[in-house]
Structure formats: C-alpha cells, structure tokens
N, C-alpha and C positions, 0 to 999 in steps of 0.2 A: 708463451707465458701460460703454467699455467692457472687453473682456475678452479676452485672449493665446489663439489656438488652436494646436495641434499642428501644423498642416496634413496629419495623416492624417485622410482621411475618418471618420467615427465615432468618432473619439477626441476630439472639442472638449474643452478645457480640461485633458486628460492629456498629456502630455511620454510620449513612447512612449521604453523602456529601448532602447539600443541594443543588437545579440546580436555579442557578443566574441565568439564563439567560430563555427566555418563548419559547415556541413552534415556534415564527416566526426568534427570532435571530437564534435557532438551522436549522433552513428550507434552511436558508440565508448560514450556515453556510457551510450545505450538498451541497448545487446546488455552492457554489464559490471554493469548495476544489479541486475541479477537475478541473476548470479553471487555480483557479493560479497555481497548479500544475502541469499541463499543458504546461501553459507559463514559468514558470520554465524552465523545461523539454526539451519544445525546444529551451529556449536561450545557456542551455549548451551545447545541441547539437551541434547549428552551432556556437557556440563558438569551440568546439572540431575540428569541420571538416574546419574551417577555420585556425585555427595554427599561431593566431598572426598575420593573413594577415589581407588585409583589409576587409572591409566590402562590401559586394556586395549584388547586388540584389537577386541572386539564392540564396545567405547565408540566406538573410533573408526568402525567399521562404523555403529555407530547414525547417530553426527554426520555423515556422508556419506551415508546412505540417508533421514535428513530432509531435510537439505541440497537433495538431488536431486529430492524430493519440495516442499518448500517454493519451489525453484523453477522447476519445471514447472507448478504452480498458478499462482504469481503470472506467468507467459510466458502462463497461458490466460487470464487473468481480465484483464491489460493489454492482451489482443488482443481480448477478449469484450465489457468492459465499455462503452467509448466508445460501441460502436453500439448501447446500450442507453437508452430513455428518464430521465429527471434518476431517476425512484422505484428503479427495477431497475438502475440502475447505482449508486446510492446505498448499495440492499442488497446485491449483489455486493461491493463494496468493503468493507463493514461486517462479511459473513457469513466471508472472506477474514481479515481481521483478530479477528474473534472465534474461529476455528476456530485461528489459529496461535497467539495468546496463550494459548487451552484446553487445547492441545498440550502448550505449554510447561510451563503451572502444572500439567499432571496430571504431568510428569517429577519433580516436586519430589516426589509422595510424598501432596500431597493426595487428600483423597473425591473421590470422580464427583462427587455434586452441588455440590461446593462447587465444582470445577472447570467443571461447566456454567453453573452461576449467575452466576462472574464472568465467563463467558466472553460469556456471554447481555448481561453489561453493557457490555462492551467494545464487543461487536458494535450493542447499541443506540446508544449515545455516537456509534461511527465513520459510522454509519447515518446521524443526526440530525442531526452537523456537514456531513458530506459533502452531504445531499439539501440544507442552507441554502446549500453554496455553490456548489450546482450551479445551485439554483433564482433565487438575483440574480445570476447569469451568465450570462441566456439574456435574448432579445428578448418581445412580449409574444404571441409566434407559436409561442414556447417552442423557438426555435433556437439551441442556442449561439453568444455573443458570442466569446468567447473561449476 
C-alpha cells in the first residue's frame, strides 16, 4: 500500500504547517512574550496581596517590582534552558513554574507550608509533562527533532 509523503526530509507521512508569519513578526513576538507576561504576573500579584482593598501606591510598586522580577527570571531561564539536557531543562522549567505559582498563593494570605507543598506540586506536574515531551521529541542519539 502505498502512502503520501511531505517531501520534507524527515517528516514522511506529516504535512508540515506552513509559518504565516516572517522572521521580524516572530523577533516581535519573542522579545513582547516576556513583557506582557510579566505585566501580567504582577498585576495578579498585587491584586492577591491587596485582598479587595484599595489600591495604593506600594500595591502598585509591588505589582511592578514582581513584574520585573518575574520577568528577568523567565528572559534567564528561556535563554538558559534549551542548552540544557531533556532531565535539567525539564526541572528548570518545572522549578520556574513552581517558584512563580508559590509566589502567588503565598500573596493570598496562606501558610508557608501549604504554600510550598502546592508549589512543590506544580512544580512536579510541570517537571513530569515537560521531561515526556521533551523525551518523544528527540532522535534515539537523544538530539532534538524538533
């Protein structure tokens, strides 16, 4: 029987996605991901640490000094992690994402430990997903495919 190939090498029987968009909208896209995510980042913040009250000026200080901090991490960790093997760029990513969730729930007002314990979970979960889809994404030389 047989069977339709791509004609991209390495891709038999995948239809490769075309990229609509050129080398400067993706440039634009990389250097604003971190921004608004960022600013994101810290309006839930000092939304969390403020609890419905009003808005003040330290609030917004807050939500702009995580902001800043939320993303300088995530700028070091997207530049850090790729060159990292599938296990340590898995935890990186995991450790990243439990640390800023931990952030967040301890602003609401919870315990340390209940704050570390979920965060502890977060971080395993992001850990677990990431190393499986890093790991059927590589050749059996353990070089990224894709």
């Amino acid at each position: 029987m047989a069977q339709a190939t791509s004609g991209i090498p390495g891709k038999a029987g995948r239809t490769a996605l075309p990229d609509v968009f050129g080398a400067r909208s993706h440039l634009a896209a990389n250097r604003a991901l971190p921004v608004v995510l960022g600013l994101v980042y810290g309006f839930w913040a000092a939304a969390n640490r403020r609890d419905g009250g009003p808005i003040t000026g330290w609030n917004v200080l807050f939500g702009f000094v995580s902001a800043l901090a939320f993303m300088a991490v995530l700028v070091g960790v997207r530049a850090m992690a790729p060159r990292l093997a599938r296990e340590p760029h898995a935890v990186a990513w995991g450790a990243f994402a439990g640390v800023a969730f931990g952030f967040l729930y301890s602003q609401t007002g919870a315990s340390v430990l209940r704050s570390c314990g979920n965060s502890l979970v977060v971080a395993a979960s992001v850990s677990a997903v990431l190393f499986y889809r890093y790991y059927t994404r590589e050749d059996a030389a353990g070089h990224r495919v894709n």
